[in-house]
N, CA, C and O atoms as a printed pandas DataFrame, in Angstrom:
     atom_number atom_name residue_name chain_id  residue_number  x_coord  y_coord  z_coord
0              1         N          UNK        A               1    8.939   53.271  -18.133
1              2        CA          UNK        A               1   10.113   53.948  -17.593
2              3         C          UNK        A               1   10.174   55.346  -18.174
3              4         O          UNK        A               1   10.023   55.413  -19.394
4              5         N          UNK        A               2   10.356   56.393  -17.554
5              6        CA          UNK        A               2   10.675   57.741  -17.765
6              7         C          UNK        A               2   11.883   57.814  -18.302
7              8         O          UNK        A               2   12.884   57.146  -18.046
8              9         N          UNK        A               3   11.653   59.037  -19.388
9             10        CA          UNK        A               3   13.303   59.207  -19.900
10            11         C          UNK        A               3   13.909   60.047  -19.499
11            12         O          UNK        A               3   14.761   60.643  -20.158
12            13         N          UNK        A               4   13.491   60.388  -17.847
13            14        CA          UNK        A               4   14.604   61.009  -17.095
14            15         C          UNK        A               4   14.855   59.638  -16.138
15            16         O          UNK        A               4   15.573   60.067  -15.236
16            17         N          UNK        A               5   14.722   58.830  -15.998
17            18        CA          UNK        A               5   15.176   57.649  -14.974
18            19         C          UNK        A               5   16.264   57.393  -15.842
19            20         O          UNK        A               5   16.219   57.268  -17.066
20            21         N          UNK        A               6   17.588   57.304  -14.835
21            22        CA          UNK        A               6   18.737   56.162  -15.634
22            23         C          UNK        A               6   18.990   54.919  -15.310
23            24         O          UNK        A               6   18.746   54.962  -14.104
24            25         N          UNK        A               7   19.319   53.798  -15.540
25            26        CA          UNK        A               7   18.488   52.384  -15.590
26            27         C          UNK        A               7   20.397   52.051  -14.907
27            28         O          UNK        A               7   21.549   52.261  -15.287
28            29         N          UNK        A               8   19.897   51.620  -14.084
29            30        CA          UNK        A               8   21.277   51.128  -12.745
30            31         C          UNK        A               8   21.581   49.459  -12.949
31            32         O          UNK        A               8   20.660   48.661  -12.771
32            33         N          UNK        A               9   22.831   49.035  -13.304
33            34        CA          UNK        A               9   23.120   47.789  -13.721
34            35         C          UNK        A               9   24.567   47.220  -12.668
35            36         O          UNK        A               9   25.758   47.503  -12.542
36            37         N          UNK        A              10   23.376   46.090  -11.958
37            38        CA          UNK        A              10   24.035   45.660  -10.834
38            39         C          UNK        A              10   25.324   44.055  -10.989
39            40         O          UNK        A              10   26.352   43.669  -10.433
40            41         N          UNK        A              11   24.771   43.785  -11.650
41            42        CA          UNK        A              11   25.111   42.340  -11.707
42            43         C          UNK        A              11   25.137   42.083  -13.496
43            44         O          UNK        A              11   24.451   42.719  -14.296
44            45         N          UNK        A              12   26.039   41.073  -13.810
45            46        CA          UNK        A              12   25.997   40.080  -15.315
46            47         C          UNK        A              12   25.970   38.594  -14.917
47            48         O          UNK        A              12   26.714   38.103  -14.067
48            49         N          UNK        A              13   25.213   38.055  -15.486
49            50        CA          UNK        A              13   25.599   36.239  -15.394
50            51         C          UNK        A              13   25.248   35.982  -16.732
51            52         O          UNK        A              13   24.550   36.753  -17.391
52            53         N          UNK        A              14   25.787   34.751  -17.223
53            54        CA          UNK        A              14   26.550   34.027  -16.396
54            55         C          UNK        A              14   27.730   34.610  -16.272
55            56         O          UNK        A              14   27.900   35.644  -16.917
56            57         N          UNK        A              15   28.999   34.024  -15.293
57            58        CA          UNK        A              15   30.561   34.833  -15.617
58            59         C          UNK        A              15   31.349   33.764  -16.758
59            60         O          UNK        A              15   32.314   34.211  -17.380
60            61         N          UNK        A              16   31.032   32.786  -16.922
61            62        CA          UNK        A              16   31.656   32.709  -17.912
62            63         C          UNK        A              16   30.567   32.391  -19.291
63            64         O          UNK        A              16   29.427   31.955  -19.131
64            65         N          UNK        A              17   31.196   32.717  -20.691
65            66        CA          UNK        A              17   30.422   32.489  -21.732
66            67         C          UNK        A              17   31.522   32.278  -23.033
67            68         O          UNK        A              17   32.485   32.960  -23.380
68            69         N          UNK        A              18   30.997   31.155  -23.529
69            70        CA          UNK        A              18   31.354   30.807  -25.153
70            71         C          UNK        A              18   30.569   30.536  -25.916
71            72         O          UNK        A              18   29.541   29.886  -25.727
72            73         N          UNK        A              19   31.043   31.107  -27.096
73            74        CA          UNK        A              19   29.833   31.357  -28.458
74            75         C          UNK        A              19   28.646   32.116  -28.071
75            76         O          UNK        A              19   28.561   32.913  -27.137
76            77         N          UNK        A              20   27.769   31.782  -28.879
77            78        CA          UNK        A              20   26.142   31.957  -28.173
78            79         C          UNK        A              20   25.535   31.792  -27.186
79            80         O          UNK        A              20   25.001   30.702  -26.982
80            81         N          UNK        A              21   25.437   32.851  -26.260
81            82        CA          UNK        A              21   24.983   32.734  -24.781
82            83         C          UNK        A              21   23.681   33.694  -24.265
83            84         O          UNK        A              21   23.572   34.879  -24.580
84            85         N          UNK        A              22   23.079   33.235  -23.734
85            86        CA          UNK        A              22   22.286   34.320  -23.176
86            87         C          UNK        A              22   22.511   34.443  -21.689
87            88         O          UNK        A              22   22.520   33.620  -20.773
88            89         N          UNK        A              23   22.735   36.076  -21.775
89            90        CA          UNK        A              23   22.742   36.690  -20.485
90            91         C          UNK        A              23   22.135   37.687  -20.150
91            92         O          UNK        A              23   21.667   38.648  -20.760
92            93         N          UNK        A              24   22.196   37.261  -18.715
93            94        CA          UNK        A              24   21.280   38.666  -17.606
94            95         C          UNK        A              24   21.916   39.224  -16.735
95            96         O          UNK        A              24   22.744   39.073  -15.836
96            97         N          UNK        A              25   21.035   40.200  -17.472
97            98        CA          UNK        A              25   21.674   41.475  -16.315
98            99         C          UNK        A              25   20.886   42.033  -15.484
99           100         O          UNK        A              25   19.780   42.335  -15.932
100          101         N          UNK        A              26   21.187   42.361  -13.983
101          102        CA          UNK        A              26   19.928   42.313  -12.711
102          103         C          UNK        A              26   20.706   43.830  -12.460
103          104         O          UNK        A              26   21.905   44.048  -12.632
104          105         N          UNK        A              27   19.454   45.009  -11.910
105          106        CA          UNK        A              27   19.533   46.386  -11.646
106          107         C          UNK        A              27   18.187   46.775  -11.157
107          108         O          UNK        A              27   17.499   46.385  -10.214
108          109         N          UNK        A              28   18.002   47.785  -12.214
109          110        CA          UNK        A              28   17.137   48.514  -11.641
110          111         C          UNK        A              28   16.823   49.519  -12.609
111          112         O          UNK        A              28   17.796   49.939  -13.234
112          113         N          UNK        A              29   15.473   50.112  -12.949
113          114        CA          UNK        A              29   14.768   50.647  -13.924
114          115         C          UNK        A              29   15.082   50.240  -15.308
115          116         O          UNK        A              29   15.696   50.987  -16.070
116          117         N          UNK        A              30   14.758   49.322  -15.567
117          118        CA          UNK        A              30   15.097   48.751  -16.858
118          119         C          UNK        A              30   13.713   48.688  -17.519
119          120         O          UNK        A              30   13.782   48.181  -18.639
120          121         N          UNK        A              31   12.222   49.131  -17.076
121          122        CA          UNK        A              31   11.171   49.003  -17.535
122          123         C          UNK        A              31   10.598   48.508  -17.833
123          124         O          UNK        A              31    9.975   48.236  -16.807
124          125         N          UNK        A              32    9.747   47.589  -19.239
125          126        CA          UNK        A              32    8.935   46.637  -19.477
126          127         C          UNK        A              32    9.115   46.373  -21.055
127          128         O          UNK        A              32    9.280   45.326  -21.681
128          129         N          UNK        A              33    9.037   47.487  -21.392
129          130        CA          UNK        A              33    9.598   47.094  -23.321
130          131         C          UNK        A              33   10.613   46.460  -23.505
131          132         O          UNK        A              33   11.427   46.447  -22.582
132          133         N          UNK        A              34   10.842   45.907  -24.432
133          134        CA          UNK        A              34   12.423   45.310  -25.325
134          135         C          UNK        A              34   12.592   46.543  -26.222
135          136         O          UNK        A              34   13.667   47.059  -26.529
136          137         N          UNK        A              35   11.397   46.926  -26.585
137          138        CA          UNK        A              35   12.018   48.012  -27.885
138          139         C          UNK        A              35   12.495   49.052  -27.099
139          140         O          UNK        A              35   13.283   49.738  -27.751
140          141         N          UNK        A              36   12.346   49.425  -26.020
141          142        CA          UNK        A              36   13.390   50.686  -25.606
142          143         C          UNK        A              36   14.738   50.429  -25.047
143          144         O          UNK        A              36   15.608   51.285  -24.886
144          145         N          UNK        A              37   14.843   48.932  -24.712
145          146        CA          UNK        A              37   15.967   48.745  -24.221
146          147         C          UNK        A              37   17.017   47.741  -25.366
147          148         O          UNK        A              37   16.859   46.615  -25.837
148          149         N          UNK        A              38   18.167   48.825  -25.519
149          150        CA          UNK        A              38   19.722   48.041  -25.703
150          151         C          UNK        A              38   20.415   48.089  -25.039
151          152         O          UNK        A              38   20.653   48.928  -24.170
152          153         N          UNK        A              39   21.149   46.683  -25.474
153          154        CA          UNK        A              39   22.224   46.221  -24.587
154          155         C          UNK        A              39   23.709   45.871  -25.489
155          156         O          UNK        A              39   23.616   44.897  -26.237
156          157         N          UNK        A              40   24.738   46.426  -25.470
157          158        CA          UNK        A              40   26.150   45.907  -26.099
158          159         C          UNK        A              40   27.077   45.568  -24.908
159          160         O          UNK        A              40   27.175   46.050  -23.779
160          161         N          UNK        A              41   27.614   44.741  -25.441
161          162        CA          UNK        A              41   28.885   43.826  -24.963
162          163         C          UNK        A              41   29.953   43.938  -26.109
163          164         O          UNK        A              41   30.088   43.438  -27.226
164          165         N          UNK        A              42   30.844   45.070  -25.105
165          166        CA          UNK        A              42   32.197   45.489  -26.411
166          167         C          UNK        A              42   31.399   45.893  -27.034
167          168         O          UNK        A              42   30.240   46.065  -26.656
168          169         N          UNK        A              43   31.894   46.168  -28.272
169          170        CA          UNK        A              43   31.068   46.775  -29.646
170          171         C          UNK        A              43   29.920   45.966  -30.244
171          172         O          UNK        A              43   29.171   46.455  -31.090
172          173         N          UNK        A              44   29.788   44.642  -29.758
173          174        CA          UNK        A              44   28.508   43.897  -30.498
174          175         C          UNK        A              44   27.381   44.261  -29.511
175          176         O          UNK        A              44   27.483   44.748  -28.385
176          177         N          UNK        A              45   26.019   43.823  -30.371
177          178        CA          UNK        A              45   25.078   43.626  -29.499
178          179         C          UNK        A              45   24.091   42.506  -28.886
179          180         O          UNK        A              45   23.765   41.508  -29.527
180          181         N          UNK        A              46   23.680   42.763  -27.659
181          182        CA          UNK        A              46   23.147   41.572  -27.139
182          183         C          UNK        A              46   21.482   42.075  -27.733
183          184         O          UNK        A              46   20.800   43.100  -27.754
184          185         N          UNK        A              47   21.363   40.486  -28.218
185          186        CA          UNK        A              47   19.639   40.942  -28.600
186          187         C          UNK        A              47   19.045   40.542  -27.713
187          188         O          UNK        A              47   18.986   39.381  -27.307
188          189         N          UNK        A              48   18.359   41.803  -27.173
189          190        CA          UNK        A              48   16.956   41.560  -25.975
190          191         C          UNK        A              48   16.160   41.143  -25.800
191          192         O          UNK        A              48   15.233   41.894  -26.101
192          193         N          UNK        A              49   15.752   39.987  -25.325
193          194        CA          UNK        A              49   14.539   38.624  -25.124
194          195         C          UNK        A              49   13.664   38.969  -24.591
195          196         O          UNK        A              49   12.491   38.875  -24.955
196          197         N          UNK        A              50   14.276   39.645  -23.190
197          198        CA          UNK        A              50   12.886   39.791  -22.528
198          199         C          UNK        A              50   13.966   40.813  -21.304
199          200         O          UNK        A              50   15.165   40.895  -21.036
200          201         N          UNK        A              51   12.369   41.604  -20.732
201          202        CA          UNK        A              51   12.925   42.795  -19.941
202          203         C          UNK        A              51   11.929   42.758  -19.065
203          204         O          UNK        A              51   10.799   42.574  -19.518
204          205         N          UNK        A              52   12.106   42.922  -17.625
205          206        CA          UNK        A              52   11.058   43.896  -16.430
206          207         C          UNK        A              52   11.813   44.861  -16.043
207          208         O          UNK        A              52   12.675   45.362  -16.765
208          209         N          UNK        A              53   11.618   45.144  -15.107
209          210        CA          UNK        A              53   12.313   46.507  -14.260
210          211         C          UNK        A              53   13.713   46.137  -13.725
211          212         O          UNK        A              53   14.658   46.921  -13.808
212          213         N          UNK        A              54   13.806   44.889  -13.162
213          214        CA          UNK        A              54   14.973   44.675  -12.488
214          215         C          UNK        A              54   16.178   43.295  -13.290
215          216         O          UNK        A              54   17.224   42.885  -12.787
216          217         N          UNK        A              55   15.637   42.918  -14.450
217          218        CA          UNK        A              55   15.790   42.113  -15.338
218          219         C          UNK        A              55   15.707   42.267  -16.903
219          220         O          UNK        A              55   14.699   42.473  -17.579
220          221         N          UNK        A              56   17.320   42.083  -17.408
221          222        CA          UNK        A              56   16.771   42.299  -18.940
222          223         C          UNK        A              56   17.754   40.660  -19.376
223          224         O          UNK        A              56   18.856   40.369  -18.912
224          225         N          UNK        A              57   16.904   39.790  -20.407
225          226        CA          UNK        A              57   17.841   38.606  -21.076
226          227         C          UNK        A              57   18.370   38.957  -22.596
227          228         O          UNK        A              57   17.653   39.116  -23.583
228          229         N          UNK        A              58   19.441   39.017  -22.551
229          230        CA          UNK        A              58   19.896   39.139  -24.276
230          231         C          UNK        A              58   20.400   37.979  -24.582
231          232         O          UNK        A              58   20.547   37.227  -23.619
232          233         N          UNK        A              59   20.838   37.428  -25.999
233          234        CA          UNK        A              59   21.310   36.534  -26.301
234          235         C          UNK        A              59   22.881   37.463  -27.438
235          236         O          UNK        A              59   22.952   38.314  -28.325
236          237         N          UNK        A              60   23.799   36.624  -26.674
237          238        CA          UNK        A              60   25.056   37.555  -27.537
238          239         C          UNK        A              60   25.952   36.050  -28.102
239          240         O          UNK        A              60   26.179   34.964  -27.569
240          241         N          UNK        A              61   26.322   36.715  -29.571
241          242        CA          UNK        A              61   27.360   36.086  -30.284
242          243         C          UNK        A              61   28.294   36.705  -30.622
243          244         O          UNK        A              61   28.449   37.908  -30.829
244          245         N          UNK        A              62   29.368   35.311  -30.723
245          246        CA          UNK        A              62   31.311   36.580  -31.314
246          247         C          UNK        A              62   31.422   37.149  -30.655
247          248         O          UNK        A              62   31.286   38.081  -31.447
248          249         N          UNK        A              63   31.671   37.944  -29.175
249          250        CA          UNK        A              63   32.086   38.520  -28.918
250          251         C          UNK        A              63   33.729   38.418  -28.989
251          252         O          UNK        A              63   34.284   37.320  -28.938
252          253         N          UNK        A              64   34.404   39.557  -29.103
253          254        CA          UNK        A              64   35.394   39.916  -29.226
254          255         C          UNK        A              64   36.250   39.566  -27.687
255          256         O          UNK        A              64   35.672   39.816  -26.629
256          257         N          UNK        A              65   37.919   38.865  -27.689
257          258        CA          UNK        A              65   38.051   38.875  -26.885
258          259         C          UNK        A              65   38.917   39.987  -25.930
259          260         O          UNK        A              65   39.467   41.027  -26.292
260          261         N          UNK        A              66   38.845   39.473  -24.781
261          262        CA          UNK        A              66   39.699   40.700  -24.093
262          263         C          UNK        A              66   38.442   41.143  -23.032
263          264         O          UNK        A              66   37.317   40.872  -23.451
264          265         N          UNK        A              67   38.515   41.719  -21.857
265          266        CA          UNK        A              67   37.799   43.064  -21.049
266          267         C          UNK        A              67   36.578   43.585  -21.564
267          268         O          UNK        A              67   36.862   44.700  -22.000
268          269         N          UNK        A              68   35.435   43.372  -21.730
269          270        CA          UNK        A              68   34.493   43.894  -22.478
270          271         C          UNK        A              68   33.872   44.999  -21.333
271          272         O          UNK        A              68   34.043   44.929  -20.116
272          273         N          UNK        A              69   33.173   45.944  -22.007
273          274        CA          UNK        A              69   31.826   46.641  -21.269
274          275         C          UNK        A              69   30.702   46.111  -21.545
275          276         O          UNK        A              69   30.383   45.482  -22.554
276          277         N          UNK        A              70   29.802   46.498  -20.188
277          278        CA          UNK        A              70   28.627   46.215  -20.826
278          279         C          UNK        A              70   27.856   47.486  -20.835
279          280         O          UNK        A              70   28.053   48.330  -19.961
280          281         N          UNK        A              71   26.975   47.660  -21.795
281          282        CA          UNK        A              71   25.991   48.925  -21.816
282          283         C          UNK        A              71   25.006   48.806  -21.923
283          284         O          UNK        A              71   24.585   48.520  -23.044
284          285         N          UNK        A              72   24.097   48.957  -20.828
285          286        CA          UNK        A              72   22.645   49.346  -20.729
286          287         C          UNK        A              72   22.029   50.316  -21.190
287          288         O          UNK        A              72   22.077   51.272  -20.415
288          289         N          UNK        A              73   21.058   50.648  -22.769
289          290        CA          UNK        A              73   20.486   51.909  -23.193
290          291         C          UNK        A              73   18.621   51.724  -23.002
291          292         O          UNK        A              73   17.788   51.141  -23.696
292          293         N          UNK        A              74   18.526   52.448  -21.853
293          294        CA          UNK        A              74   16.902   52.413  -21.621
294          295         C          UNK        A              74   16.071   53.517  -22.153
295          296         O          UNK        A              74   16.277   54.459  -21.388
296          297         N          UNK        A              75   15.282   53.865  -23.022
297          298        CA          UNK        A              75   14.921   54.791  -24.104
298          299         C          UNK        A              75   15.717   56.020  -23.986
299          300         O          UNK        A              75   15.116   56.979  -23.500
300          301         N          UNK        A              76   17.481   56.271  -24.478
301          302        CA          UNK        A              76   18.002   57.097  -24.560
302          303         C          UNK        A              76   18.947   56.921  -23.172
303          304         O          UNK        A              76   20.168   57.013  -23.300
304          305         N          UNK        A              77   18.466   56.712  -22.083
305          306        CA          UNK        A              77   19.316   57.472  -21.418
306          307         C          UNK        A              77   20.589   55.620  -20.787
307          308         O          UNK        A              77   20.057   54.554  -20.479
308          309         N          UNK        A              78   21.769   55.791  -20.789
309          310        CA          UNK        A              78   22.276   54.712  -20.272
310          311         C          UNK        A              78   23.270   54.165  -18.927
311          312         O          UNK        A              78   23.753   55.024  -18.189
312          313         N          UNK        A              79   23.499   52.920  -18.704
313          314        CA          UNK        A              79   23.459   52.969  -17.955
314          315         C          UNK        A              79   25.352   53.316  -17.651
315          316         O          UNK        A              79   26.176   53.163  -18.552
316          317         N          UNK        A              80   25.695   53.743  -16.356
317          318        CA          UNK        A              80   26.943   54.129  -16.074
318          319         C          UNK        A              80   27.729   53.832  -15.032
319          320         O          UNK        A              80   27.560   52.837  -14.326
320          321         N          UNK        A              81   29.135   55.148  -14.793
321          322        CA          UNK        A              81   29.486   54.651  -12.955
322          323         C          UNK        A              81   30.387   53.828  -13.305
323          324         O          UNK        A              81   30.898   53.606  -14.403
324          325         N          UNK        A              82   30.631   53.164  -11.774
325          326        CA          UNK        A              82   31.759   52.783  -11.215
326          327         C          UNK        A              82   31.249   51.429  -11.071
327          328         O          UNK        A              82   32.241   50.706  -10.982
328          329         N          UNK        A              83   30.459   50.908  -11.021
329          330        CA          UNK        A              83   30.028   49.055  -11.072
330          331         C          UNK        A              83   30.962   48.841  -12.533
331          332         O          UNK        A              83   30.990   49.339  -13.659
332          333         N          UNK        A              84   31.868   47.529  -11.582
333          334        CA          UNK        A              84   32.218   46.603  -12.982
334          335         C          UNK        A              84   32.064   45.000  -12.259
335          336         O          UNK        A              84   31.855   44.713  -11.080
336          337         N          UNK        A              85   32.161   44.545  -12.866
337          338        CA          UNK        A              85   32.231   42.655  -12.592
338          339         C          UNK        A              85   33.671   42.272  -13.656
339          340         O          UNK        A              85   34.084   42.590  -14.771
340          341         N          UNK        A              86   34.017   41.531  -12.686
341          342        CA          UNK        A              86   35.461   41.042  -13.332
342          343         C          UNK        A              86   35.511   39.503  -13.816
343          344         O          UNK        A              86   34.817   38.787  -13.094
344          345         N          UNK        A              87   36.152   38.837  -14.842
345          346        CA          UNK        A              87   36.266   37.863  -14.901
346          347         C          UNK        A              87   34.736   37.025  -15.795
347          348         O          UNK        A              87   34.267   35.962  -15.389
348          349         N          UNK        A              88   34.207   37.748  -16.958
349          350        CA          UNK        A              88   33.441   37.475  -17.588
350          351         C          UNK        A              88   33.990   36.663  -18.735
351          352         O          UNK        A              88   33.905   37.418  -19.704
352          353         N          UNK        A              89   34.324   35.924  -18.989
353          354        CA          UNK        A              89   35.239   35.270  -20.081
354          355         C          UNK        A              89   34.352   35.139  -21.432
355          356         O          UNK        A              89   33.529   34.275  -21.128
356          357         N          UNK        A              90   34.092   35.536  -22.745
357          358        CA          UNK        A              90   33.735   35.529  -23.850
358          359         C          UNK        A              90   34.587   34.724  -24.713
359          360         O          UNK        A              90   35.463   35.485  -25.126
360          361         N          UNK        A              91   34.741   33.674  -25.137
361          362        CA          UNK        A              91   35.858   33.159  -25.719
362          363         C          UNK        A              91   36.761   33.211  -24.993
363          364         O          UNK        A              91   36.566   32.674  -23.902
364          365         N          UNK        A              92   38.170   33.871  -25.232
365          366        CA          UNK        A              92   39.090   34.206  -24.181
366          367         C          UNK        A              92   39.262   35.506  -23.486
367          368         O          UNK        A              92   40.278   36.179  -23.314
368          369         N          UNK        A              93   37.765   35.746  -23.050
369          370        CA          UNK        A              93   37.628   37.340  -22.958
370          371         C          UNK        A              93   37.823   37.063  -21.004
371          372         O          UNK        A              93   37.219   36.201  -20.365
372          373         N          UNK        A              94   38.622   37.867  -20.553
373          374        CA          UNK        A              94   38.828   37.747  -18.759
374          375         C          UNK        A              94   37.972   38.936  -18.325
375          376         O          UNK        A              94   38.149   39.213  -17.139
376          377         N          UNK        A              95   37.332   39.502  -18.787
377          378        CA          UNK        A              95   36.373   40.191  -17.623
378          379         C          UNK        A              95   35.254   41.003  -18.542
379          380         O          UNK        A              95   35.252   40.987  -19.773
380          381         N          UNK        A              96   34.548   41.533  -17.923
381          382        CA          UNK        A              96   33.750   42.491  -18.530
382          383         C          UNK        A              96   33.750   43.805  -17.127
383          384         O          UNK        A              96   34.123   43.682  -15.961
384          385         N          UNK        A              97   33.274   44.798  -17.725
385          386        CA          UNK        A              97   33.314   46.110  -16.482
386          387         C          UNK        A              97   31.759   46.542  -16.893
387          388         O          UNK        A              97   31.400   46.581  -18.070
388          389         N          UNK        A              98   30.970   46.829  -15.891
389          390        CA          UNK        A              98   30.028   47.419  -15.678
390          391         C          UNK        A              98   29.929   48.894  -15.867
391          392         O          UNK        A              98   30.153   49.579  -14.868
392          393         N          UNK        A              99   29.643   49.471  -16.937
393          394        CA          UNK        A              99   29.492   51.059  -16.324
394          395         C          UNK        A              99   28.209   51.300  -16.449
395          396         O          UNK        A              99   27.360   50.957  -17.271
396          397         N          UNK        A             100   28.203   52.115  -15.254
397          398        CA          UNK        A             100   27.051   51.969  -14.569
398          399         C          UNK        A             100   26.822   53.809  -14.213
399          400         O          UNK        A             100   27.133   54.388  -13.173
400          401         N          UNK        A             101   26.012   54.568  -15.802
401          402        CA          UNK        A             101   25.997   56.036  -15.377
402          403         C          UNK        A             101   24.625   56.033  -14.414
403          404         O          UNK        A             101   23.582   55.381  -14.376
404          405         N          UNK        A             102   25.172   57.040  -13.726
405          406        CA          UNK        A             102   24.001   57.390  -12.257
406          407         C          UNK        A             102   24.122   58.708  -11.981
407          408         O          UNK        A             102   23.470   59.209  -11.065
């Protein structure tokens, strides 16, 4: 992936999650490394399992409850915008929002 591409984040599953979960997130330019790509949910981070272009798996714990973001960082540049997904529950967390820079 080029570090002028910004990595477009379409989708989160699962929608709901407690404790230790692994989730995916489906887009677009997300590349082939794990080491260039992070991912946070709220202020923690999801550790990255595995990544292609249109697929990255993290595994996240504790998250904090309440509305989370999620953030896609593909070597530097991340992801943004107006995509959110509602209703992601983390403990008693009711949604997460997508930003999705483009």
């Amino acid at each position: 992936v080029s570090a002028l591409v910004t990595p477009i984040v379409t989708s989160v599953s699962p929608l709901n999650i407690n404790d230790t979960t692994t989730v995916t997130i489906s887009g677009e330019k997300f590349g082939s490394d794990t080491v260039m790509v992070n991912v946070k949910i709220g202020k923690d981070d999801c550790n990255v399992t595995s990544v292609n272009d249109t697929s990255i798996t993290c595994d996240v714990d504790g998250i904090d409850s309440g509305v989370q973001n999620v953030i896609v960082n593909v070597n530097g540049k991340f992801s943004d915008k107006t995509e959110k997904i509602h209703s992601l529950p983390l403990k008693l967390v009711k949604g997460v929002n997508l930003i999705n820079f483009s």
